[in-house]
PDBQT receptor file of N, H, CA, C and O in Angstrom, charges set to zero:
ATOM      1  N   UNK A   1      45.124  85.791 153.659  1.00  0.00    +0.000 N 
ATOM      2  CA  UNK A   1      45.990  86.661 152.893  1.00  0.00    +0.000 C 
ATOM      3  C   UNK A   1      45.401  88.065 152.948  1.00  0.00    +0.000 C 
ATOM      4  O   UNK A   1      44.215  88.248 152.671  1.00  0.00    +0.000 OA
ATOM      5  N   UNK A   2      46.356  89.233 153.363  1.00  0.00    +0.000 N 
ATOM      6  H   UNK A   2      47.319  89.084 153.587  1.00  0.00    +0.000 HD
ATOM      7  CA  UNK A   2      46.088  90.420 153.417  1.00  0.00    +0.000 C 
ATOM      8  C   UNK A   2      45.233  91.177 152.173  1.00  0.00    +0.000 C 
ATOM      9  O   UNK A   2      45.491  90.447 151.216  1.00  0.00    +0.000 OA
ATOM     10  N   UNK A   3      44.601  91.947 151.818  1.00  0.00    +0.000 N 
ATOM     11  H   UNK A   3      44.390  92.540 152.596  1.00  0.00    +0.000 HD
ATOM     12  CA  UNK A   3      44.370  92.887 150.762  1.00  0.00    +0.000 C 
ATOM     13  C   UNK A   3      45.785  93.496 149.845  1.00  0.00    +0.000 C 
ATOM     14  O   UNK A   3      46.054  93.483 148.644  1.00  0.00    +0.000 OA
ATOM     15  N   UNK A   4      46.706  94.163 151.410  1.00  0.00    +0.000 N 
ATOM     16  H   UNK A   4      46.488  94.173 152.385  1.00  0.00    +0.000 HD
ATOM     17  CA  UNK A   4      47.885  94.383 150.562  1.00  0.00    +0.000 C 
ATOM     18  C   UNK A   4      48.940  93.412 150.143  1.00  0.00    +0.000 C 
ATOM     19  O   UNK A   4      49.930  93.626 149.444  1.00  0.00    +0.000 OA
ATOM     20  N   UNK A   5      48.569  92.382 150.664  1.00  0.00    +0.000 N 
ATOM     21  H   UNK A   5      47.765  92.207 151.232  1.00  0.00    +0.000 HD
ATOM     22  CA  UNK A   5      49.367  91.232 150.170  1.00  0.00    +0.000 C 
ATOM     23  C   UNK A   5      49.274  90.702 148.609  1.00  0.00    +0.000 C 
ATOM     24  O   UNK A   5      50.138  90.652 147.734  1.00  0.00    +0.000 OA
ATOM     25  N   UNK A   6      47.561  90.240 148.610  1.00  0.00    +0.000 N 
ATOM     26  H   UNK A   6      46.859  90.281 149.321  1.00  0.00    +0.000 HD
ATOM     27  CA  UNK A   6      46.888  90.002 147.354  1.00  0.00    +0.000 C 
ATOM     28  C   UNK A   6      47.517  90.835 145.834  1.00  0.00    +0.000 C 
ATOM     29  O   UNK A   6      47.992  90.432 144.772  1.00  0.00    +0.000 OA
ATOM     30  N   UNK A   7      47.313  91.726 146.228  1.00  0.00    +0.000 N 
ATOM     31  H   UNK A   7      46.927  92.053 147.091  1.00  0.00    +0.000 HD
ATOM     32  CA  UNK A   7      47.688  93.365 145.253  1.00  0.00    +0.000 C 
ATOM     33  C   UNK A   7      48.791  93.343 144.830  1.00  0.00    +0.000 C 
ATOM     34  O   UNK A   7      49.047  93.740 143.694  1.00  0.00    +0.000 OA
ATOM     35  N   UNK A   8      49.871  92.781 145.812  1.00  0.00    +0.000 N 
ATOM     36  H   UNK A   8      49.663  92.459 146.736  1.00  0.00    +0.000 HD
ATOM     37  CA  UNK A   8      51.163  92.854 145.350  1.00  0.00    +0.000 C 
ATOM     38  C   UNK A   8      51.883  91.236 144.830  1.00  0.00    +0.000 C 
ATOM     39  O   UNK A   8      52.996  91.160 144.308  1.00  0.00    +0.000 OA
ATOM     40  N   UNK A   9      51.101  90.188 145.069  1.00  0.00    +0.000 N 
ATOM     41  H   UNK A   9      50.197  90.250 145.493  1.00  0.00    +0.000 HD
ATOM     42  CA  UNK A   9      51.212  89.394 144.179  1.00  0.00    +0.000 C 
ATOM     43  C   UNK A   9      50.512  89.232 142.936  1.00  0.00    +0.000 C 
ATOM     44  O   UNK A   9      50.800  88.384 142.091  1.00  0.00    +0.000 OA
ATOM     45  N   UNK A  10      49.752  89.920 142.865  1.00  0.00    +0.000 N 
ATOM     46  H   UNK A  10      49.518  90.608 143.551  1.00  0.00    +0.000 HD
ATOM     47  CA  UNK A  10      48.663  90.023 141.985  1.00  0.00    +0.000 C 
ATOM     48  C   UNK A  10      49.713  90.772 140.655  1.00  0.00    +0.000 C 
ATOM     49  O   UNK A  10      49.789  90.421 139.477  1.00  0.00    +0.000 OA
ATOM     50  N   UNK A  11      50.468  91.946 141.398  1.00  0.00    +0.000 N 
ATOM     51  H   UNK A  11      50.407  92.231 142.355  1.00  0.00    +0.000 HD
ATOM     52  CA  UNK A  11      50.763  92.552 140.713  1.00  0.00    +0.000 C 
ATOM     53  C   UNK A  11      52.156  92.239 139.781  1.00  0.00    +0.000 C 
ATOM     54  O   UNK A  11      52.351  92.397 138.576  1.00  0.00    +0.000 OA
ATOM     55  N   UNK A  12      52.855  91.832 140.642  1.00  0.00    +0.000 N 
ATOM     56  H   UNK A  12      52.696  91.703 141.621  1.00  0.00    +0.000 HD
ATOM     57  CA  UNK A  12      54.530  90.283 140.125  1.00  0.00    +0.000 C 
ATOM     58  C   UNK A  12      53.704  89.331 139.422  1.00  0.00    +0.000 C 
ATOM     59  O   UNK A  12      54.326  89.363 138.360  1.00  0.00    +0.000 OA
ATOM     60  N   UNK A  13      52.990  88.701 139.263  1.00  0.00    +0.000 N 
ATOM     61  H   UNK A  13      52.484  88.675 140.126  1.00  0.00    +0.000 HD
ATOM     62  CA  UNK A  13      52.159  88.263 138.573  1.00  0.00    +0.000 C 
ATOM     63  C   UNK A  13      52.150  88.923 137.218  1.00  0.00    +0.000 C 
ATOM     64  O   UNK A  13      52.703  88.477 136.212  1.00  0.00    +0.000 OA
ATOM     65  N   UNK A  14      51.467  90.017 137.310  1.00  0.00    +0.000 N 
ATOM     66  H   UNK A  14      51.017  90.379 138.126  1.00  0.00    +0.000 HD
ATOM     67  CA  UNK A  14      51.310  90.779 135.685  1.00  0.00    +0.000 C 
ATOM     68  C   UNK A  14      52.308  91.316 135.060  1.00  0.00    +0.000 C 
ATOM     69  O   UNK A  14      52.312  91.608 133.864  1.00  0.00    +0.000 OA
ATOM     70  N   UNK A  15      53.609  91.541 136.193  1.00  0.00    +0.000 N 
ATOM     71  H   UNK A  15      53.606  91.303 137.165  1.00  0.00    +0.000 HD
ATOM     72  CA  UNK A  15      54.558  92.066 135.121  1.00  0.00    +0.000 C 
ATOM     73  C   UNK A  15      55.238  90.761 134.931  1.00  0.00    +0.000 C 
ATOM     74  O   UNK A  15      55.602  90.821 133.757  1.00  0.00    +0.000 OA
ATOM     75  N   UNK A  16      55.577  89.743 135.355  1.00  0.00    +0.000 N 
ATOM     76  H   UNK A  16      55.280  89.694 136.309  1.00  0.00    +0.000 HD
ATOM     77  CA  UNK A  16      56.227  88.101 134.722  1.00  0.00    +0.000 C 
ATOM     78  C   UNK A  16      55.506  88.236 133.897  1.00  0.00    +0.000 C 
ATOM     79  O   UNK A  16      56.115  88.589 132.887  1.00  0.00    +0.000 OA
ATOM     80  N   UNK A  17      54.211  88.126 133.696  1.00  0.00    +0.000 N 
ATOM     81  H   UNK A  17      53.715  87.839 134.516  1.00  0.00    +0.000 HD
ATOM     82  CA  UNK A  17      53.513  87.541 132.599  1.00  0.00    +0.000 C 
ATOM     83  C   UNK A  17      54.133  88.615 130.973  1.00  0.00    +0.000 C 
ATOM     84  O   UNK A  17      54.538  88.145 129.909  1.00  0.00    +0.000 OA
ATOM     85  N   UNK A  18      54.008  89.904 131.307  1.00  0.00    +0.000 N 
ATOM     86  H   UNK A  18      53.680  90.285 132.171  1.00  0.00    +0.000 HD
ATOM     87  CA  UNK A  18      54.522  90.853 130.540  1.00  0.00    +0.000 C 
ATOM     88  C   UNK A  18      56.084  90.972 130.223  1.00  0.00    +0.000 C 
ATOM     89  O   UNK A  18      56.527  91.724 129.355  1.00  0.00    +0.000 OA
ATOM     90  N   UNK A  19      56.854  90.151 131.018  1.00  0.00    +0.000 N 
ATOM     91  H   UNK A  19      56.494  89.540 131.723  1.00  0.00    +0.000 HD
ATOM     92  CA  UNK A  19      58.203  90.268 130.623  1.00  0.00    +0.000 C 
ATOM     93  C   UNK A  19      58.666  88.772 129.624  1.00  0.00    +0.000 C 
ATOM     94  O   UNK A  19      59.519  88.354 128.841  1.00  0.00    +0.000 OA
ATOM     95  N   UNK A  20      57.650  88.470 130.194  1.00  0.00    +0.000 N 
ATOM     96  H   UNK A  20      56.957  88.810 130.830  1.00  0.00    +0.000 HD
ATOM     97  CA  UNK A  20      57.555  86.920 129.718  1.00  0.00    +0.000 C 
ATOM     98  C   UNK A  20      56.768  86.680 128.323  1.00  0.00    +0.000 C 
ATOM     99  O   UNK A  20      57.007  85.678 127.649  1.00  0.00    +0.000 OA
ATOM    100  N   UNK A  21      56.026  87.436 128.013  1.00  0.00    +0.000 N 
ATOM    101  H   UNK A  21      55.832  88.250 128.561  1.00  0.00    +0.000 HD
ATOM    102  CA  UNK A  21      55.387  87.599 126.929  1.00  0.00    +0.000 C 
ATOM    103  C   UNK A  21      56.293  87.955 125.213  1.00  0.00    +0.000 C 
ATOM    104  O   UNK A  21      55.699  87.840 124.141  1.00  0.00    +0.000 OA
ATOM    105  N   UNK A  22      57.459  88.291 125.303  1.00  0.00    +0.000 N 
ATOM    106  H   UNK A  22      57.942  88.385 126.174  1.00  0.00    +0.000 HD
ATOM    107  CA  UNK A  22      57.970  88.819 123.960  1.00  0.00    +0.000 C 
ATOM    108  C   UNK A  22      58.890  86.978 123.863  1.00  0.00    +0.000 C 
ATOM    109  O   UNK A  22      59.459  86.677 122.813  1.00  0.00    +0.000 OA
ATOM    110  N   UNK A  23      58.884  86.334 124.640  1.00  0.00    +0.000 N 
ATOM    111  H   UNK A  23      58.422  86.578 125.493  1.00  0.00    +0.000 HD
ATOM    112  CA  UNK A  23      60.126  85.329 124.827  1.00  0.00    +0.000 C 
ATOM    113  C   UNK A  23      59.289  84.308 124.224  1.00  0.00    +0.000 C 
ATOM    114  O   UNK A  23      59.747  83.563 123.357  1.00  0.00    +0.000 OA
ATOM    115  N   UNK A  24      57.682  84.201 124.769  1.00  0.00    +0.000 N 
ATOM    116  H   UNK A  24      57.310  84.806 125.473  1.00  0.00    +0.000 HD
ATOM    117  CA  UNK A  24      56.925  82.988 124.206  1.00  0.00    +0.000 C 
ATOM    118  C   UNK A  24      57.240  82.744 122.733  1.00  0.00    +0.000 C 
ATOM    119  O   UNK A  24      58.093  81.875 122.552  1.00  0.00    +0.000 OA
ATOM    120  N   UNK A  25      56.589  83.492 121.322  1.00  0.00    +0.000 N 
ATOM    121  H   UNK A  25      55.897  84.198 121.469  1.00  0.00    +0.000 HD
ATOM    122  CA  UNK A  25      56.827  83.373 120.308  1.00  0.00    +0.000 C 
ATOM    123  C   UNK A  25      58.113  82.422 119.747  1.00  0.00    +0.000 C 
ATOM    124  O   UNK A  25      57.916  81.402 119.086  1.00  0.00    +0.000 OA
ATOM    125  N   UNK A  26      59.355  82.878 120.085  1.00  0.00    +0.000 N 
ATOM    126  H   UNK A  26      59.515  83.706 120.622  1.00  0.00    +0.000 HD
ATOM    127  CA  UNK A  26      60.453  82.159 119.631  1.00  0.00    +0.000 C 
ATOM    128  C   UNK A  26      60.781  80.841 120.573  1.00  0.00    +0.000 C 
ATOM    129  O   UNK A  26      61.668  80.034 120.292  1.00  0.00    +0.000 OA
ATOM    130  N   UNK A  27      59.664  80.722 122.090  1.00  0.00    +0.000 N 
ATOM    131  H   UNK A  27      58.944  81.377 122.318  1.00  0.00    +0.000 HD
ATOM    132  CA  UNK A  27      60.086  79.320 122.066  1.00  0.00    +0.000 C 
ATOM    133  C   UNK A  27      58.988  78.692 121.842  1.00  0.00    +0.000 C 
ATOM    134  O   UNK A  27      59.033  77.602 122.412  1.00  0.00    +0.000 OA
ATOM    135  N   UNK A  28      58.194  78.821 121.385  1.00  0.00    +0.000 N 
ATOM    136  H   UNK A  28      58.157  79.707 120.922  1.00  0.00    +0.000 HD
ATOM    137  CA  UNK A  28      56.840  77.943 120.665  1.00  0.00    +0.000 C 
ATOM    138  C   UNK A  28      57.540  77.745 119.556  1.00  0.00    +0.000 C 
ATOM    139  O   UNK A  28      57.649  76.543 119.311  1.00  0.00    +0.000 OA
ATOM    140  N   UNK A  29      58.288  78.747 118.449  1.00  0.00    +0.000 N 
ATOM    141  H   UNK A  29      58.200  79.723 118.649  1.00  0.00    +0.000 HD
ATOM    142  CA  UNK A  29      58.818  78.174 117.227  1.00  0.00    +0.000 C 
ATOM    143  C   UNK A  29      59.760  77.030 117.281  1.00  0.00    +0.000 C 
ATOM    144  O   UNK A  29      59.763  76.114 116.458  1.00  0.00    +0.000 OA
ATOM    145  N   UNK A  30      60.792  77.163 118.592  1.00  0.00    +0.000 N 
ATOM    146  H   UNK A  30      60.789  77.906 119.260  1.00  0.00    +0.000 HD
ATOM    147  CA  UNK A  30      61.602  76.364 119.054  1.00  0.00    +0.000 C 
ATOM    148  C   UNK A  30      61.226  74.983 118.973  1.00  0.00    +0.000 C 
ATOM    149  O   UNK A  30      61.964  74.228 118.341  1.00  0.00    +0.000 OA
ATOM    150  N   UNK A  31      59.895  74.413 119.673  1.00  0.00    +0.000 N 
ATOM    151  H   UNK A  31      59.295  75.026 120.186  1.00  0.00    +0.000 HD
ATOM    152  CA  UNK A  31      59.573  74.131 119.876  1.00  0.00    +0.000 C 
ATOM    153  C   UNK A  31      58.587  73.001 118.827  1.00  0.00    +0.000 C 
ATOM    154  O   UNK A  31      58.249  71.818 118.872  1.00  0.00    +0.000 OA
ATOM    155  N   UNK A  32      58.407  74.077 117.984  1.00  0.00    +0.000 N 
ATOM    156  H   UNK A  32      58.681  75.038 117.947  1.00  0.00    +0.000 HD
ATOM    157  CA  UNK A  32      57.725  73.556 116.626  1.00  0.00    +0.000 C 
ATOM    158  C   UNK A  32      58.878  72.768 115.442  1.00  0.00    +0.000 C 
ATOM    159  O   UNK A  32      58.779  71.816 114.668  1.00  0.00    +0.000 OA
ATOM    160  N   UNK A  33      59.873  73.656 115.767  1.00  0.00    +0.000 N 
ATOM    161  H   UNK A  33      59.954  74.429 116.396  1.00  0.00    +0.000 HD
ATOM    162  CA  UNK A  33      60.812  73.362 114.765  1.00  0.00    +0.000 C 
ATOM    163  C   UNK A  33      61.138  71.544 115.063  1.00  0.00    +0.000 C 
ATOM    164  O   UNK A  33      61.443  70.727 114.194  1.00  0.00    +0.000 OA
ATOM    165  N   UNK A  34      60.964  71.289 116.502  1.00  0.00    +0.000 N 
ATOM    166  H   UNK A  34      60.717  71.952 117.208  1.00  0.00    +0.000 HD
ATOM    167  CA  UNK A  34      62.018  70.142 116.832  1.00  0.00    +0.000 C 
ATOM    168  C   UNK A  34      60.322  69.334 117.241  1.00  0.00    +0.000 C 
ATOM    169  O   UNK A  34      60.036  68.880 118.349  1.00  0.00    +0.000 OA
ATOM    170  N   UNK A  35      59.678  69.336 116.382  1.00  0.00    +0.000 N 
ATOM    171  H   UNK A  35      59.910  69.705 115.482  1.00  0.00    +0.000 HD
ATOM    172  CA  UNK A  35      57.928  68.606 116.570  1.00  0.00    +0.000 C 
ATOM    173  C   UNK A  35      57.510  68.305 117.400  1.00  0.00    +0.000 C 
ATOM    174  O   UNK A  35      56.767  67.323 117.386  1.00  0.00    +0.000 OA
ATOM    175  N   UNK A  36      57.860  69.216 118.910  1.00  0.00    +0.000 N 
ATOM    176  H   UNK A  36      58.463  70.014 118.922  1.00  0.00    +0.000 HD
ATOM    177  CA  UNK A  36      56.916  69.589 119.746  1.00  0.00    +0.000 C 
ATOM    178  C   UNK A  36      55.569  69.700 119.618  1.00  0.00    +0.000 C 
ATOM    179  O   UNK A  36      54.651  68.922 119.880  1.00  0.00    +0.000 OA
ATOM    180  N   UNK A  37      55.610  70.969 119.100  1.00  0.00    +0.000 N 
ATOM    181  H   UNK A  37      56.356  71.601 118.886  1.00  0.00    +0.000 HD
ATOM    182  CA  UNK A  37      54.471  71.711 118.640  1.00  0.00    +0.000 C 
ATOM    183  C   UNK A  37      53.660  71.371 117.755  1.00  0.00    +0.000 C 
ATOM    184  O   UNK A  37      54.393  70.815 116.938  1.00  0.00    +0.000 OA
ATOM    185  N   UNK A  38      52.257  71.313 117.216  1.00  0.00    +0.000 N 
ATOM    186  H   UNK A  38      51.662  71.765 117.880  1.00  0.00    +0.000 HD
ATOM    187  CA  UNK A  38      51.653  71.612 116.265  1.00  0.00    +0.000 C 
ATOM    188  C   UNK A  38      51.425  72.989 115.183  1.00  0.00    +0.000 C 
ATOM    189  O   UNK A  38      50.638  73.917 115.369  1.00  0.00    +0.000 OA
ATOM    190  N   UNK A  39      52.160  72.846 114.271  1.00  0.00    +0.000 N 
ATOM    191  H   UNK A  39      52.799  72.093 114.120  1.00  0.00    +0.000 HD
ATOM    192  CA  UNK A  39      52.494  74.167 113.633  1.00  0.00    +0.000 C 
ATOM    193  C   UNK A  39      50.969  74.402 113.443  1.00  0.00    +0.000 C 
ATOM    194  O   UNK A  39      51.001  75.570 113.830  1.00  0.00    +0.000 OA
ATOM    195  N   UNK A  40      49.971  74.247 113.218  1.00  0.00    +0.000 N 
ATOM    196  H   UNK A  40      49.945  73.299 112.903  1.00  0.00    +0.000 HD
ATOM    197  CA  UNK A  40      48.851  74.405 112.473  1.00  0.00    +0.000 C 
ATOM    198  C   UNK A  40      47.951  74.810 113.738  1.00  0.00    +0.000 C 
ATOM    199  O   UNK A  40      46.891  75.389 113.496  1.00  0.00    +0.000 OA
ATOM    200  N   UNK A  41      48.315  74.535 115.127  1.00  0.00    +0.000 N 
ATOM    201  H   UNK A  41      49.176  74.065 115.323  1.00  0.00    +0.000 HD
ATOM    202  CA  UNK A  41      47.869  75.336 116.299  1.00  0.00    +0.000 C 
ATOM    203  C   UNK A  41      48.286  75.738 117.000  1.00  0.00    +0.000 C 
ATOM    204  O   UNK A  41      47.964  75.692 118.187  1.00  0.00    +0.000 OA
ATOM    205  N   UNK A  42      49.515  76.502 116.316  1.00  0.00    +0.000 N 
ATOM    206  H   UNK A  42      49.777  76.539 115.352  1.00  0.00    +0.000 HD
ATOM    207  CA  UNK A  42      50.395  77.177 116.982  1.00  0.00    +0.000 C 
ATOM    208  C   UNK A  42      49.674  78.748 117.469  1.00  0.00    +0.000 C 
ATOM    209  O   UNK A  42      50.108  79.448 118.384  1.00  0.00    +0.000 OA
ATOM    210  N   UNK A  43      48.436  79.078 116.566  1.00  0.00    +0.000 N 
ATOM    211  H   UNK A  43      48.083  78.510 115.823  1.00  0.00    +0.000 HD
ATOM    212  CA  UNK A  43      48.007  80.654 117.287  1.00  0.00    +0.000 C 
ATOM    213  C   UNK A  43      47.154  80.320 118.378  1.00  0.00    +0.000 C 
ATOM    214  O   UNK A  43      46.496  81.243 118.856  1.00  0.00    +0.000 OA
ATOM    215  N   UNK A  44      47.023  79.042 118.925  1.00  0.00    +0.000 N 
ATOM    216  H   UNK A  44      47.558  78.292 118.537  1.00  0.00    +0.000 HD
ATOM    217  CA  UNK A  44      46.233  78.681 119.781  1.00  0.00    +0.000 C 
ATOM    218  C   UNK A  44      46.671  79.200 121.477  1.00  0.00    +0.000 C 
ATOM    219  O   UNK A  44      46.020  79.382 122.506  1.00  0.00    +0.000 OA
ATOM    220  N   UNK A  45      48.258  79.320 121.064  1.00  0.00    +0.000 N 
ATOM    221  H   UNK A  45      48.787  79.172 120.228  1.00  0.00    +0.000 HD
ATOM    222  CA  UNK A  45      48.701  79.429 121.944  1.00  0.00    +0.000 C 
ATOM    223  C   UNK A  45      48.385  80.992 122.669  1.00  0.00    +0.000 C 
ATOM    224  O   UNK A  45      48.174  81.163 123.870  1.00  0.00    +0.000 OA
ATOM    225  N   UNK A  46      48.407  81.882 121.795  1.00  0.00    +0.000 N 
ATOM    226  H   UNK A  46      48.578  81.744 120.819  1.00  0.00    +0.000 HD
ATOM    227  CA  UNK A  46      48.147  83.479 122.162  1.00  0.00    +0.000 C 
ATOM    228  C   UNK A  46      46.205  83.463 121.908  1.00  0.00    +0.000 C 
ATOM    229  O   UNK A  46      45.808  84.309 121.107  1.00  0.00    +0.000 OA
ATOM    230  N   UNK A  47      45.540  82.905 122.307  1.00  0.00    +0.000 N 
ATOM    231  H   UNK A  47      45.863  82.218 122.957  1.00  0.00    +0.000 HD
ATOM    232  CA  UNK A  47      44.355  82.924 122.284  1.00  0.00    +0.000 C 
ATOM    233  C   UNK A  47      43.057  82.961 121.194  1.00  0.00    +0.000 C 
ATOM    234  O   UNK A  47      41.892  83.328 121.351  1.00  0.00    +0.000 OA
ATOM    235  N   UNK A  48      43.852  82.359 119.894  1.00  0.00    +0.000 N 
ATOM    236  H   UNK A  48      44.798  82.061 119.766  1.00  0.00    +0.000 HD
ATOM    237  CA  UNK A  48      43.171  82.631 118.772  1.00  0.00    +0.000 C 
ATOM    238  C   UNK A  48      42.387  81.180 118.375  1.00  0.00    +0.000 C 
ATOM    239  O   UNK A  48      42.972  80.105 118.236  1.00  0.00    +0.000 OA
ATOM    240  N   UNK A  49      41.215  81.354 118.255  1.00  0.00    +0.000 N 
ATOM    241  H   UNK A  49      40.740  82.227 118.368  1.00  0.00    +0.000 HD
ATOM    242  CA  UNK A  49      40.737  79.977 117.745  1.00  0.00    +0.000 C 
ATOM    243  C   UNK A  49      40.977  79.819 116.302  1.00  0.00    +0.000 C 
ATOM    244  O   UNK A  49      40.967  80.607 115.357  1.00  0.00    +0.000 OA
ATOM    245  N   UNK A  50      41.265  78.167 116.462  1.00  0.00    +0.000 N 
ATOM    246  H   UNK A  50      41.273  77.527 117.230  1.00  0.00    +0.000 HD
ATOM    247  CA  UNK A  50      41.165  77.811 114.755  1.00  0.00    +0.000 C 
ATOM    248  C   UNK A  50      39.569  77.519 114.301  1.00  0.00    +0.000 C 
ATOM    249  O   UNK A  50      39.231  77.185 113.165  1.00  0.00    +0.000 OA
ATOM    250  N   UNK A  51      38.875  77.673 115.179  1.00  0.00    +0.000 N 
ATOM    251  H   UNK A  51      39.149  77.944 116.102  1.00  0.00    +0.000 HD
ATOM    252  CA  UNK A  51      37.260  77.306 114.001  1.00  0.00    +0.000 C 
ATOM    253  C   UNK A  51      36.409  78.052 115.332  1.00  0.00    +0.000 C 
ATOM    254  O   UNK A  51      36.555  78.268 116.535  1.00  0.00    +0.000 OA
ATOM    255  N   UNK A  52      35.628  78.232 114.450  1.00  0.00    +0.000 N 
ATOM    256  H   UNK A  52      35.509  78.057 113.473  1.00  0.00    +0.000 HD
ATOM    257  CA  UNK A  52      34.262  79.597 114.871  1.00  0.00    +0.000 C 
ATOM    258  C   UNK A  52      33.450  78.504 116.011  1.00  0.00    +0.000 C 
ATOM    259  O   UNK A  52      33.284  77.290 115.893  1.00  0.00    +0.000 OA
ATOM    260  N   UNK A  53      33.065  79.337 117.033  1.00  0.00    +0.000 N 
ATOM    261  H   UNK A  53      33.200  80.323 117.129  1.00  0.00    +0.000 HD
ATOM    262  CA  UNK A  53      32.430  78.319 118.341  1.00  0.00    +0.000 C 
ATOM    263  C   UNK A  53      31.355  78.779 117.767  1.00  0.00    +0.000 C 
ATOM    264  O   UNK A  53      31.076  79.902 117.348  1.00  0.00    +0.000 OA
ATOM    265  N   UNK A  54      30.442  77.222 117.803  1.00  0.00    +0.000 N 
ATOM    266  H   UNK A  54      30.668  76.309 118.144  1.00  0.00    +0.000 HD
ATOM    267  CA  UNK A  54      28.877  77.305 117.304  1.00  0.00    +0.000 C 
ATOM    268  C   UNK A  54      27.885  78.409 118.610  1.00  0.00    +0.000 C 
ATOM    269  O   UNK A  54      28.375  78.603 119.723  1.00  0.00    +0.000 OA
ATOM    270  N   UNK A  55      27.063  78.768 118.372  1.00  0.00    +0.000 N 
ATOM    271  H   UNK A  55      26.665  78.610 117.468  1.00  0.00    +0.000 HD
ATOM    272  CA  UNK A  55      26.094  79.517 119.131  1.00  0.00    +0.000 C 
ATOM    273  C   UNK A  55      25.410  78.390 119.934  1.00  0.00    +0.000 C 
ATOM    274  O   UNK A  55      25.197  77.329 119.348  1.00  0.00    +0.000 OA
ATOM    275  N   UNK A  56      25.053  78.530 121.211  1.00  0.00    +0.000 N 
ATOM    276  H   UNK A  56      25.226  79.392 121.686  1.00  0.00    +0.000 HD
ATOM    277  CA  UNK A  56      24.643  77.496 122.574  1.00  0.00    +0.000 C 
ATOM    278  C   UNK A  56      23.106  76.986 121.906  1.00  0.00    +0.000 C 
ATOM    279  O   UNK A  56      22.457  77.691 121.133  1.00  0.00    +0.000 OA
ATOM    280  N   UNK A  57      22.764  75.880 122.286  1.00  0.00    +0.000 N 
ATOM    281  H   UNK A  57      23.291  75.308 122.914  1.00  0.00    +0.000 HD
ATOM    282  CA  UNK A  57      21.523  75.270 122.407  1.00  0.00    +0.000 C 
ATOM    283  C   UNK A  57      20.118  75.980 122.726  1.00  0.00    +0.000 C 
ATOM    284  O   UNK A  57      19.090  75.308 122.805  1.00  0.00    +0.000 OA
TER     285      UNK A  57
């Protein structure tokens, strides 16, 4: 795969992800509503932990 190839999938890549990003919220609720989902780890989904990661060994 080219350099300019890479770059430009790289780059359709980040804007899906960004167009795609305002739509997640209401179908995770969707989703929750009909007990898909776990309402209680539902911020899991946008990268938020529910409990503090212990410090390594």
């Amino acid at each position: 795969m080219s350099e300019r190839w890479a770059r430009a999938a790289l780059r359709a890549y980040r804007y899906a992800g960004a167009a795609a990003y305002p739509l997640i919220g209401p179908y995770v609720a969707w989703r929750a509503s009909r007990g898909k989902e776990d309402r209680v780890r539902r911020r899991e989904r946008y990268g938020v932990a529910g409990r503090r990661v212990r410090k390594g060994r």
